[in-house]
VOGU-3710 file (C-alpha; in Angstrom, 3 decimals, decimal comma):
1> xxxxxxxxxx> -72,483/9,156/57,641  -72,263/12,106/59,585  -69,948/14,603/58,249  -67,096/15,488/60,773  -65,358/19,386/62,085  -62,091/18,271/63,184  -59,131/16,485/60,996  -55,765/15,785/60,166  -54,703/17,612/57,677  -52,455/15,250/55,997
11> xxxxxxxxxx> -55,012/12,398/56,187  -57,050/14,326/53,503  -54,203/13,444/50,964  -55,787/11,109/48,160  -59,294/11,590/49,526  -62,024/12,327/46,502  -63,514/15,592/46,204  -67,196/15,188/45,523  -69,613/17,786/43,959  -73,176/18,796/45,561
21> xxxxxxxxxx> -74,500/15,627/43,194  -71,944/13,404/44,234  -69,899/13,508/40,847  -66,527/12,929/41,225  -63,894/16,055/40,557  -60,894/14,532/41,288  -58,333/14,091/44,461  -56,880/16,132/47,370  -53,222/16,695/47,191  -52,376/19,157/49,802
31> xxxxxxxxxx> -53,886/21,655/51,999  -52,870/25,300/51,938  -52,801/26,881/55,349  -51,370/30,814/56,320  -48,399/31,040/58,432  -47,237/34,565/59,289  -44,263/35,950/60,705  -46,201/37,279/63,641  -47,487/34,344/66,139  -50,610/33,643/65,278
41> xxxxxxxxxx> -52,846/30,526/64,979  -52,871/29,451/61,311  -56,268/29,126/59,161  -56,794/27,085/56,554  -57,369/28,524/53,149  -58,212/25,661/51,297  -57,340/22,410/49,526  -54,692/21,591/46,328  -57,005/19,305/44,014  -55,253/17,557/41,548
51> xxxxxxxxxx> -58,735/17,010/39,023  -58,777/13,584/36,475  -57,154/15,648/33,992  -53,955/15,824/36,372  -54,007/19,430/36,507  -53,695/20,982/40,611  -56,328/24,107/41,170  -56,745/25,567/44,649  -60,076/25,266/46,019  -60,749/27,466/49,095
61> xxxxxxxxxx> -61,946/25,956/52,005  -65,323/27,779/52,712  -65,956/25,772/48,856  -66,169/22,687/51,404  -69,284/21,822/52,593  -68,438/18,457/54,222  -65,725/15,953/54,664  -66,554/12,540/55,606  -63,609/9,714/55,934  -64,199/8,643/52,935
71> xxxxxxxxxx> -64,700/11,937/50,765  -64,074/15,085/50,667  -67,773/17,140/49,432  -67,765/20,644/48,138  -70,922/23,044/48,147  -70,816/23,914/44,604  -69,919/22,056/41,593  -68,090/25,131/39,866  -64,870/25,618/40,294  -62,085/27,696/38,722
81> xxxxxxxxxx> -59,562/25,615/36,503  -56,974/28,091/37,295  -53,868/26,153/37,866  -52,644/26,174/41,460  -49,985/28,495/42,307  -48,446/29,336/45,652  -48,782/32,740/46,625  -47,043/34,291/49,541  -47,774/33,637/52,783  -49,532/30,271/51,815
91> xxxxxxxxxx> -47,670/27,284/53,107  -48,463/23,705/51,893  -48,788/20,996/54,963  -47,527/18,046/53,139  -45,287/19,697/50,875  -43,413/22,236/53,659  -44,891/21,378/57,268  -44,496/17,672/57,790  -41,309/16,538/58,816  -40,187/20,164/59,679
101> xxxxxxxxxx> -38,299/20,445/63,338  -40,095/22,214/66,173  -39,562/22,809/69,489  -42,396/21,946/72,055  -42,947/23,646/75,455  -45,840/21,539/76,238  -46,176/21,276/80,615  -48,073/18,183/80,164  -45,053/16,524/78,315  -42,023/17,281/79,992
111> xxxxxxxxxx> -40,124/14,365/77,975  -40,302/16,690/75,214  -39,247/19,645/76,613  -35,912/21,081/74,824  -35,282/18,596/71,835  -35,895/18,404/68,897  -39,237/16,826/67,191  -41,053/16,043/64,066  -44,142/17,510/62,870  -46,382/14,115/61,635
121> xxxxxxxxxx> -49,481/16,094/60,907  -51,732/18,793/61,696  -55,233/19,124/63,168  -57,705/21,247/61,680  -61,496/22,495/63,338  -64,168/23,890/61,958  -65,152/27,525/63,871  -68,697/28,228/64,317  -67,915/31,176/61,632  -67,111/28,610/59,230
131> xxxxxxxxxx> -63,507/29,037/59,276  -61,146/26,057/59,522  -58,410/26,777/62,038  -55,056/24,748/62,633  -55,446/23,606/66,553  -53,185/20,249/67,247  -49,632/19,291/65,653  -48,939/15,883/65,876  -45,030/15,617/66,264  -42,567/12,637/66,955
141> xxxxxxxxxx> -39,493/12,267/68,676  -36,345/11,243/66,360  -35,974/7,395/66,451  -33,978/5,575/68,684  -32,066/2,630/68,301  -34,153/2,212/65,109  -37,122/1,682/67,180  -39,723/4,561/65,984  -41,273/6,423/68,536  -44,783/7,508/69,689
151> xxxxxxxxxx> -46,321/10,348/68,463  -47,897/13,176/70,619  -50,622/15,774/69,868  -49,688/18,900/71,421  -52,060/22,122/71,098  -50,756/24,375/68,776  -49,692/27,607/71,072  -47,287/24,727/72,252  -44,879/24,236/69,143  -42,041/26,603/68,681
161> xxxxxxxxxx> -40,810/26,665/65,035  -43,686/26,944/62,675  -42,592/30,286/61,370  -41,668/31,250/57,642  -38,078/31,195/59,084  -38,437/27,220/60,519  -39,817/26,315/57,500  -36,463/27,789/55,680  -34,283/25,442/57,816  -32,408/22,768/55,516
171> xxxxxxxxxx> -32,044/19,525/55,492  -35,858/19,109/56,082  -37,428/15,382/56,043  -39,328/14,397/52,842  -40,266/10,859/53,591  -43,881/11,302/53,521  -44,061/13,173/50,420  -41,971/10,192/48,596  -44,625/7,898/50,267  -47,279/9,919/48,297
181> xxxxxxxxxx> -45,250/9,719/45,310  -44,824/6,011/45,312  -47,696/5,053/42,962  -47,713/8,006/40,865  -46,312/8,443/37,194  -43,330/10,062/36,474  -45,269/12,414/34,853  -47,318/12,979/37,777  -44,880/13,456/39,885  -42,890/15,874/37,967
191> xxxxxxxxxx> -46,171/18,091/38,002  -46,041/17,652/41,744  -42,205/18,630/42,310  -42,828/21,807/39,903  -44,833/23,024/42,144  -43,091/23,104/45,310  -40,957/25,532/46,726  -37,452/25,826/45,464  -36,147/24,190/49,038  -38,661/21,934/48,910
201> xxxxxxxxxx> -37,901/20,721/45,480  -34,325/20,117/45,844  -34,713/17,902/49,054  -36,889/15,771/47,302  -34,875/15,613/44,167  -31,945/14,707/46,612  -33,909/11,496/47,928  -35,296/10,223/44,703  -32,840/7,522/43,530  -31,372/7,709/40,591
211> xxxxxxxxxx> -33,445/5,862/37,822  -36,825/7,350/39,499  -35,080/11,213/39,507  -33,635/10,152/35,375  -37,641/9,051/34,964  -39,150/12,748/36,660  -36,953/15,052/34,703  -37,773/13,683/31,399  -40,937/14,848/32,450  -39,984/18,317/32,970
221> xxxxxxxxxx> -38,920/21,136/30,753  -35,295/21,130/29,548  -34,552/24,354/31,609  -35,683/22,626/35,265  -33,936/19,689/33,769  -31,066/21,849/33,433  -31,359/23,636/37,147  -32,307/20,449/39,000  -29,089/19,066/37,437  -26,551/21,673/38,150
231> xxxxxxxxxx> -28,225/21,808/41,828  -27,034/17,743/41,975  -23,331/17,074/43,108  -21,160/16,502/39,777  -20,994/12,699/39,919  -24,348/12,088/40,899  -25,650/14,408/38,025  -24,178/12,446/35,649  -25,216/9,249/37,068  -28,805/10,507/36,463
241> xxxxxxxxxx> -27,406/11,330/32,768  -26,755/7,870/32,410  -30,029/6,443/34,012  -31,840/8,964/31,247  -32,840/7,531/27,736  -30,152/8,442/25,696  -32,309/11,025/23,411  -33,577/12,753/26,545  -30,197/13,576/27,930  -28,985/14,694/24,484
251> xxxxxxxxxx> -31,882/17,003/24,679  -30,562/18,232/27,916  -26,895/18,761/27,530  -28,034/20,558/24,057  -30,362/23,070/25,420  -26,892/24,161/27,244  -24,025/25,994/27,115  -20,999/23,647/25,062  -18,931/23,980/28,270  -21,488/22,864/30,829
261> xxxxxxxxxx> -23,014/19,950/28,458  -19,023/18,790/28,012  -18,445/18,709/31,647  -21,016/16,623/31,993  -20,008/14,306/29,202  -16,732/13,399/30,856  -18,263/12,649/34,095  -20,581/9,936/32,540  -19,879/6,244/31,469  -17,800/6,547/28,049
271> xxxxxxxxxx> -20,394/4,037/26,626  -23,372/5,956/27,713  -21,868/9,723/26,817  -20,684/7,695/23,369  -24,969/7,696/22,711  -25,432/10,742/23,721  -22,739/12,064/21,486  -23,614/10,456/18,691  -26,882/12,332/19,388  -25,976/15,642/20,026
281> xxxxxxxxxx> -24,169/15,428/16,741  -27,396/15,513/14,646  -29,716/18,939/14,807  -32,662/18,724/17,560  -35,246/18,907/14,825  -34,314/16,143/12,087  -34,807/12,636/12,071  -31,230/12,016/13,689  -31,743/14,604/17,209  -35,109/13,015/17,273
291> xxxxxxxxxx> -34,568/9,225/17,653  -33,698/7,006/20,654  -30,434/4,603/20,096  -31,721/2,275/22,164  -35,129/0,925/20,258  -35,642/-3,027/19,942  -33,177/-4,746/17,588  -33,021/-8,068/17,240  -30,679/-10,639/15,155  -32,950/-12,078/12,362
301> xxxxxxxxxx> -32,530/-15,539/14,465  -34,766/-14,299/17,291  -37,756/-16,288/17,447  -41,686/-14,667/18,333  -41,661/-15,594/21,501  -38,504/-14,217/22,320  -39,394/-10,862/20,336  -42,690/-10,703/22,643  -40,720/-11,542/25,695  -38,447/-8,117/24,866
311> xxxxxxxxxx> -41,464/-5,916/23,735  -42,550/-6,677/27,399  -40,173/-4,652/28,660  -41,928/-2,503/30,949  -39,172/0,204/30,912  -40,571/0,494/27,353  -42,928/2,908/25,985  -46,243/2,205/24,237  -44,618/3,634/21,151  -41,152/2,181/20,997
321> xxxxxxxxxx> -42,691/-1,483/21,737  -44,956/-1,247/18,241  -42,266/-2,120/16,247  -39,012/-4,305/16,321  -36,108/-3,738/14,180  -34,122/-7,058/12,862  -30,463/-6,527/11,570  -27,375/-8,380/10,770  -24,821/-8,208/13,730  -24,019/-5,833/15,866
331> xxxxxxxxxx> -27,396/-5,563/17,149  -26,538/-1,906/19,035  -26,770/0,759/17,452  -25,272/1,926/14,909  -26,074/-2,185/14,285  -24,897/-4,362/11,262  -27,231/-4,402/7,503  -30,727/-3,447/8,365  -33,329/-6,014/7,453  -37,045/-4,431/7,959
341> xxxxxxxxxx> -39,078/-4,301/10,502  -41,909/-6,819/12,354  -44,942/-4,830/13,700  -46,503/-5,685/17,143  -49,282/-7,038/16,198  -47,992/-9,177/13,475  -45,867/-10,977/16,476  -48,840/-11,622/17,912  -50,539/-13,276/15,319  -47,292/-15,560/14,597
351> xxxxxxxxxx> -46,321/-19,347/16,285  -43,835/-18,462/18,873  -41,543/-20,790/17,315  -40,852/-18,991/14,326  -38,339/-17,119/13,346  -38,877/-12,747/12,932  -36,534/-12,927/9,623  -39,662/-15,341/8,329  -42,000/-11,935/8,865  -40,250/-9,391/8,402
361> xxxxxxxxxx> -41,467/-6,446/6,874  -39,149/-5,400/3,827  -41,348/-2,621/2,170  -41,880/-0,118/4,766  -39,906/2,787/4,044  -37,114/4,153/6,647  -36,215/7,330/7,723  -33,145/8,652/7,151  -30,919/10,799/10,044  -31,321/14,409/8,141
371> xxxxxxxxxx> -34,832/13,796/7,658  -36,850/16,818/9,006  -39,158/17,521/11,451  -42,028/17,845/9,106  -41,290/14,922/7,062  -40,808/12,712/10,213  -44,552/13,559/10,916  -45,659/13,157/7,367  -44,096/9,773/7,878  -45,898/8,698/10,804
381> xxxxxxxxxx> -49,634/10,058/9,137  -48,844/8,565/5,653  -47,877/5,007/7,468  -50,125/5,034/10,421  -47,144/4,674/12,632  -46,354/5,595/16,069  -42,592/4,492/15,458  -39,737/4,866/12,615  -36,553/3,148/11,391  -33,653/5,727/11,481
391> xxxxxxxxxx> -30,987/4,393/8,916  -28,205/5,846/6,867  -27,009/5,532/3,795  -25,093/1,971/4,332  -28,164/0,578/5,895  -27,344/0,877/9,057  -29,854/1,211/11,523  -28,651/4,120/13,721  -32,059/4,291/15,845  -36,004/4,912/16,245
401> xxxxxxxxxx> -38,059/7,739/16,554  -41,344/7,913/18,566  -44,395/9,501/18,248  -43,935/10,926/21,315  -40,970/12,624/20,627  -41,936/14,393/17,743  -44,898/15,723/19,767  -42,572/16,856/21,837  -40,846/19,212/19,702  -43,996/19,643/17,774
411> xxxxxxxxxx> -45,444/21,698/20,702  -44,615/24,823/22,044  -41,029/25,343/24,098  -42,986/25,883/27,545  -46,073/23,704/26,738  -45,789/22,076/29,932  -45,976/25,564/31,815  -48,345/27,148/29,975  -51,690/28,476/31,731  -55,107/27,369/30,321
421> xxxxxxxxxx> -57,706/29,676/30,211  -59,775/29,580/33,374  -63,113/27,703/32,968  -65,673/26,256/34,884  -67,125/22,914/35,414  -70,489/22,071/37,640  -73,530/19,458/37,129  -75,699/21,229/35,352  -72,814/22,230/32,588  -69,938/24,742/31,625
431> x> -70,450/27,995/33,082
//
C-alpha cells in the first residue's frame, strides 16, 4: 500500500512504529510540532513513541520514512532510548493543541467568522525537502443544543490563536486526551500526565474522576502526589484521599509537613482517615508503614467458593489476592484472634463447599508491625511469598504487606524519574 504525504496529526495516535525490517518498536503517542511567537507556519519535528517497555523517546521526523494507515515506518532501526522531554518551543498536538480556542478569519466560511472554535486536529504535508509542515486545522464550532457540530478544515494562515500565548489560555478542553487514556493502566497513564506541561497536567487531573485520579497518583512519586493534591480544591483532595488504598495515602500525607498531612486528615471520612492514622503511626520502613489495612479477611465460616469469589476482586492486586487471612470476628482490621492463612492456589485445589477454617494454614510464620524493612524481604525470599500477615502481639491481624510495596521502598526515592542511559536498538543488534 502506497505510503501517503499528507495526515492528521492526531490520527497517528496509537499507530505502530515499524523498523526498515518491519519489527515492531512500539506506538505513537503524540507528535511534536514548533510554534513560535512570531507567525510562522509550524514544522513538525517528530513523533513521541511510547516503545513496549512503556518508556516515551522522541523520534524526529526526517527518522520517518513512510506512514501508511495502518503503520507508522521509520528509515532506520536505531534509535536513541533517551527519554522524551519537552524542550522549549516544542508543543505537543494532542497533549496542548487539540481542543485549544482559535479564532478563524477564513472568507470561504463566513459562519465562522468572530467566534470562538475548537481545534479537532491538524494536517501535516510532506515538502519536497523532506520536511513535514503543519498546513490544515480542523476546528469545530461549540455544540449547540447538545447537537455536535460539523467540523471544518481551514488552511492554516486562517486560524488566529495558535501562539505560545493561546496555548497558555485556561480552562482548555481535554476530552480527547481522556479518550486516549481510556484503556491505558494507571501506570501508564501516570507516565503520560508526567510528562505534560504543568497547565496541561492540572486540567486533566481536574477531569479524571475521583477513583481513576486516587488510581494515577499511586503511580506517581510522593512529591507530584503531593503537588497534584494541594493544586485540587480542599474537599475534593481529600475525596481522592479516601478513594486511595489506605497505605498509599499514608505514604502521602507522611512525606509532608504535620500541618498539611493534618488538614487533610480532617477533611476525609473519620473511618477512612481512622486507616490512615493508624498507618501513619508506624515508621515508613517497618512492617507496620508498609502494610495495607485492607487485605482479604475472612470469618473462618467462609466457604471456597466464596473465598474465590472475593480474591476476584478486580480492584485487587496480583499480590494481595495470593493469600487470604481467616480470623475470629471483627473481620476489619485490627480484626478479632488471627487464625492462619489459605494460599491461592490451595483454594483452588479445594471443593467449593468447604469451609477455609478446614485449610487453613497454621504454620506459616507472621510478621509483626516493628518488623523491618530488611526482615520483611528476608520474609518474602525465605517463604516464597509475594504477601505477609501483619499481627501484633494479641494476635491480631492489623494488615498485609505486598511485594510490591516493599519494592517500592526498596528502590531509590526518584526511581520513577530517573534517566536510563541512552542506548540503541536496530535489527541487526545493540549499537
Amino acid at each position: 500500500m502506497a505510503a501517503v504525504n499528507r495526515v492528521y496529526a492526531a490520527r497517528l495516535v496509537g499507530m505502530v512504529v515499524l523498523g526498515p525490517d518491519g519489527e515492531s518498536l512500539g506506538r505513537v503517542r503524540d507528535v511534536v510540532i514548533s510554534i513560535s511567537i512570531v507567525r510562522q507556519q509550524p514544522r513538525v519535528l517528530g513523533l513521541v513513541v511510547e516503545l513496549l517497555t512503556r518508556r516515551r523517546i522522541f523520534v524526529p521526523i526526517l527518522r520517518v520514512t513512510a506512514i501508511d494507515p495502518g503503520a507508522v515506518t521509520l528509515a532506520t532501526g536505531s534509535v536513541s532510548l533517551r527519554k522524551f522531554t519537552q524542550r522549549p518551543g516544542e508543543v505537543l498536538v494532542l497533549g496542548q493543541v487539540v481542543e485549544t480556542v482559535v479564532r478563524v478569519d477564513d472568507p470561504d466560511l463566513p459562519q465562522l467568522a468572530g467566534i470562538d472554535v475548537y481545534v479537532v486536529d491538524l494536517g501535516i504535508e510532506q515538502t519536497r525537502t523532506r520536511d513535514w509542515m503543519v498546513t490544515k486545522v480542523a476546528v469545530r464550532p461549540p455544540r449547540r443544543l447538545a447537537r455536535r457540530s460539523n467540523v471544518h478544515i481551514v488552511d492554516w494562515q486562517h486560524v488566529q490563536g495558535l501562539t505560545p500565548s493561546g496555548l497558555a489560555m485556561p480552562d482548555q478542553g481535554v476530552a480527547q486526551l481522556l479518550e486516549q487514556f481510556a484503556g491505558q493502566r494507571a501506570v501508564e497513564v501516570a507516565e503520560a500526565i508526567r510528562e505534560l506541561p504543568d497547565k496541561r497536567r492540572y486540567e486533566v487531573v481536574n477531569a479524571l474522576d475521583d477513583e481513576r485520579l486516587a488510581d494515577v497518583l499511586q503511580e506517581l512519586s510522593e512529591d507530584q502526589q503531593a503537588a497534584m493534591l494541594k493544586q485540587l480544591p480542599a474537599e475534593r483532595a481529600a475525596d481522592v484521599l479516601e478513594a486511595m488504598d489506605p497505605d498509599d495515602a499514608a505514604d502521602l500525607l507522611g512525606a509532608m509537613t504535620p500541618l498539611d498531612a493534618e488538614q487533610f486528615l480532617r477533611r476525609m471520612d473519620p473511618e477512612d482517615s481512622e486507616d490512615v492514622r493508624r498507618l501513619l503511626a508506624h515508621s515508613p520502613d517497618t512492617a507496620g508503614g508498609l502494610m495495607t489495612s485492607e487485605p482479604v479477611v475472612l470469618a473462618p465460616d467462609t466457604t471456597v467458593a466464596e473465598a474465590l469469589a472475593r480474591v476476584r476482586d478486580p480492584d485487587l492486586t496480583p499480590a494481595l489476592a495470593s493469600l487470604v487471612f481467616v480470623t475470629r470476628a471483627p473481620t476489619a482490621t485490627p480484626t478479632g484472634h488471627y487464625l492462619g492463612c489459605v494460599h491461592l492456589q490451595r483454594l483452588l485445589r479445594e471443593p467449593p463447599a468447604d469451609l477455609v477454617s478446614g485449610i487453613v494454614d497454621k504454620d506459616l510464620p507472621n510478621l509483626g508491625p516493628e518488623d523491618s524493612l530488611a526482615a520483611v524481604t528476608r520474609y518474602f525470599a525465605a517463604y516464597n511469598l509475594v504477601c505477609g500477615a501483619v499481627v501484633d502481639e494479641q494476635n491480631h491481624l492489623l494488615g498485609a504487606v505486598s511485594v510490591d510495596d516493599v519494592l517500592d521502598h526498596l528502590l531509590p526515592h526518584d526511581w520513577r524519574d530517573r534517566e536510563e542511559p541512552e542506548l540503541f536498538t536496530t535489527s541487526e543488534g545493540a549499537s
